[in-house]
C-alpha positions as CSV (number, residue, x, y, z in Angstrom):
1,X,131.8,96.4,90.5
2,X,132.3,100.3,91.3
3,X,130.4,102.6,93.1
4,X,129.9,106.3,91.9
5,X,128.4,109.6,94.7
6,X,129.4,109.0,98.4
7,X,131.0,105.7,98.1
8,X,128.1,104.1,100.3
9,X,126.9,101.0,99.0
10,X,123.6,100.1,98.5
11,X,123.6,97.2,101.0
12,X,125.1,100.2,103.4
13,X,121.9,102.2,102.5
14,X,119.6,99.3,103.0
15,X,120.9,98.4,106.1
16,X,120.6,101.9,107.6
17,X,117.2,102.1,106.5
18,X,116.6,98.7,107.9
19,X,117.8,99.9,111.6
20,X,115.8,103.2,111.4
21,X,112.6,101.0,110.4
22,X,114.0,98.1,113.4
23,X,114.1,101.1,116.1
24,X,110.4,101.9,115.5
25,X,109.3,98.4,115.5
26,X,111.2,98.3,119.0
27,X,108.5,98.0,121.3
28,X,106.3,95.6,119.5
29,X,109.3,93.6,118.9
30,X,110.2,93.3,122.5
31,X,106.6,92.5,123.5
32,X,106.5,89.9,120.8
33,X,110.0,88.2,122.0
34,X,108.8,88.0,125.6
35,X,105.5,86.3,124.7
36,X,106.9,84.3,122.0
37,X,110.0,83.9,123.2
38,X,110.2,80.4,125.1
39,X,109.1,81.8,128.2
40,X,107.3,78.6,129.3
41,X,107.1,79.3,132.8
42,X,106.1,82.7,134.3
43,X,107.6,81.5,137.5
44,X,110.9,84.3,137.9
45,X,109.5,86.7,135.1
46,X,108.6,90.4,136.3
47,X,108.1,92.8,133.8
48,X,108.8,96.3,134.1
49,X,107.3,98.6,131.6
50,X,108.7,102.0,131.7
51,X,106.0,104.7,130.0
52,X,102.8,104.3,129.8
53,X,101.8,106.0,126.5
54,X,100.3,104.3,123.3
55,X,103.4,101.6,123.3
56,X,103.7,101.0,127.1
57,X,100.2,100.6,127.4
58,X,99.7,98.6,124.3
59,X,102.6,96.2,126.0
60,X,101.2,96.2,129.4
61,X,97.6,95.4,128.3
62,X,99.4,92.1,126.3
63,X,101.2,90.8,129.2
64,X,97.9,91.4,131.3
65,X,95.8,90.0,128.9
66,X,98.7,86.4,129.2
67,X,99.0,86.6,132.6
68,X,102.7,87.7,132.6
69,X,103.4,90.0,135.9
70,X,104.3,93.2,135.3
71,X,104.5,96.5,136.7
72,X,103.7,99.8,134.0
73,X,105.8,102.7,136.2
74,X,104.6,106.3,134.5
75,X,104.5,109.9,135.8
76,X,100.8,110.5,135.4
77,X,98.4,108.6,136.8
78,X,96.1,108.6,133.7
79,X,96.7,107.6,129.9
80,X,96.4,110.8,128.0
81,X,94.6,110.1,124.6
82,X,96.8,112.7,122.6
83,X,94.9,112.7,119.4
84,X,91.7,114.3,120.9
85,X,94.0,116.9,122.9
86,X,92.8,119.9,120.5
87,X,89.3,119.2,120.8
88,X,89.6,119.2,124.6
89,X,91.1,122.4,124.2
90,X,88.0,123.7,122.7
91,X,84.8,122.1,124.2
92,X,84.7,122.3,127.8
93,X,83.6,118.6,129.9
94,X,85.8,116.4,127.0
95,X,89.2,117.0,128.3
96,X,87.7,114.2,131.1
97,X,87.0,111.4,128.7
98,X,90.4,111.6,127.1
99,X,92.5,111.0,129.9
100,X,92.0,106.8,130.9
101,X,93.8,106.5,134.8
102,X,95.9,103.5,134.5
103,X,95.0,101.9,138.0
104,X,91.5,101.3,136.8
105,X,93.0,98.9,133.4
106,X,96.2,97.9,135.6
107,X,95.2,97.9,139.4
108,X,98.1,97.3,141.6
109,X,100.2,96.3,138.4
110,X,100.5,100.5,137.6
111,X,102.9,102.7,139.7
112,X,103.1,106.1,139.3
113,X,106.6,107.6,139.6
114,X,109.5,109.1,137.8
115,X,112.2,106.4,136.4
116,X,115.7,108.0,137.5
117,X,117.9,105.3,136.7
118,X,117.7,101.5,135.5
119,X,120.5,99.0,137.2
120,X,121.4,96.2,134.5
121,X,123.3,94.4,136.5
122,X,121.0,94.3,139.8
123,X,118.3,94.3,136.9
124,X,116.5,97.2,138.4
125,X,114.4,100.7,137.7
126,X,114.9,103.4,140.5
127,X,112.7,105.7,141.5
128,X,112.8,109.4,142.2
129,X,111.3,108.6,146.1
130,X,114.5,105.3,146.0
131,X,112.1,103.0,145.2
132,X,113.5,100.2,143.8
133,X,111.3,97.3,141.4
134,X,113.0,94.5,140.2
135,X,113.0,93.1,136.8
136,X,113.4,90.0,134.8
137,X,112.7,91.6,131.1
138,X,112.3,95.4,130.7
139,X,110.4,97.3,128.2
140,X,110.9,100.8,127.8
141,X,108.5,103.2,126.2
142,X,109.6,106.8,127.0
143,X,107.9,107.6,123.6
144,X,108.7,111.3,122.5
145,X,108.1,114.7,124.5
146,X,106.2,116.7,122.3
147,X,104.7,120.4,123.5
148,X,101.1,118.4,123.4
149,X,98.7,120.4,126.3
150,X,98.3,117.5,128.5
151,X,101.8,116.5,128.3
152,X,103.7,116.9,131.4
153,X,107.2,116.0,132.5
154,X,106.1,116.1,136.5
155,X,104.5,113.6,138.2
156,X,101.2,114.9,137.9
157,X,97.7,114.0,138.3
158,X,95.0,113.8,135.4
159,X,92.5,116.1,137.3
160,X,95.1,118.9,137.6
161,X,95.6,118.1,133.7
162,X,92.0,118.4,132.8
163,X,91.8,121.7,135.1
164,X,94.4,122.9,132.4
165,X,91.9,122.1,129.4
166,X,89.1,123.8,131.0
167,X,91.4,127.3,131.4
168,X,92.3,126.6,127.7
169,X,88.9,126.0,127.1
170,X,87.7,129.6,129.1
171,X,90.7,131.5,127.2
172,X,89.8,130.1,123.8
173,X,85.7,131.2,124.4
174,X,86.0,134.5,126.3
């Protein structure tokens, strides 16, 4: 059997698409190995989920909703509903009902902080302030950084974020 163009196979070809297709499956895979996955006793499990966007969240709210302990570490305080981000930015008072503050769904399970480095070996996720949380399984849901309004890469706080749709809101109206 011969192959004719670039010399890639078509098992080559599947199998790249099967890895592109694998890495966006990523986070519901890893939620789905750590529930299903044998873990029969939660006894030394801590789980530390890193971004706390539509995957992090989904992920924390499944380990909550099992009983699994786990810590959701993000910069903002609040879970910005993305999707309604343009209306926000044109009818003043909705920017408020699209941002969801993660310690009223995760209570002292949510930390708010910047992730500066993960240890593997000591199994741990450092802080900007040198915090350091320990973990037994990690999940990591950085997600992407698009140039959405209420997207910011500083620890910020939702109201400040809101404050920003209302300017938007003034500028778009004058």
């Amino acid at each position: 059997m011969h192959h004719h163009g670039n010399g890639e196979s078509d098992v080559a070809k599947q199998r790249k698409r099967k890895t592109t297709l694998e890495s966006n499956n990523d986070e519901r895979v890893i939620a789905y190995i750590l529930i299903m996955g044998g873990q029969v006793s939660v006894d030394n499990v801590h789980v530390v989920v890193v971004g706390g966007g539509f995957g992090g969240t989904a992920a924390a709210q499944q380990l909550k909703s099992r009983g699994i302990p786990f810590t959701l570490i993000d910069l903002r305080d609040a879970f910005h509903h993305n999707v309604a981000a343009l209306r926000a930015s044109v009818q003043s008072g909705f920017a408020q009902q699209t941002f969801i503050p993660y310690f009223e769904t995760f209570g002292e399970s949510f930390l708010q902080g910047r992730v500066m480095r993960v240890e593997p070996v000591s199994q741990t996720v450092v802080l900007d302030g040198g915090k350091e949380v320990h973990y037994s399984h990690l999940i990591l849901c950085t997600g992407t950084d698009g140039p959405f309004p209420g997207k910011y890469n500083t620890v910020a706080s939702y109201q400040t974020a809101i404050q920003k749709y209302e300017d938007i809101v003034k500028e778009l109206n004058w």
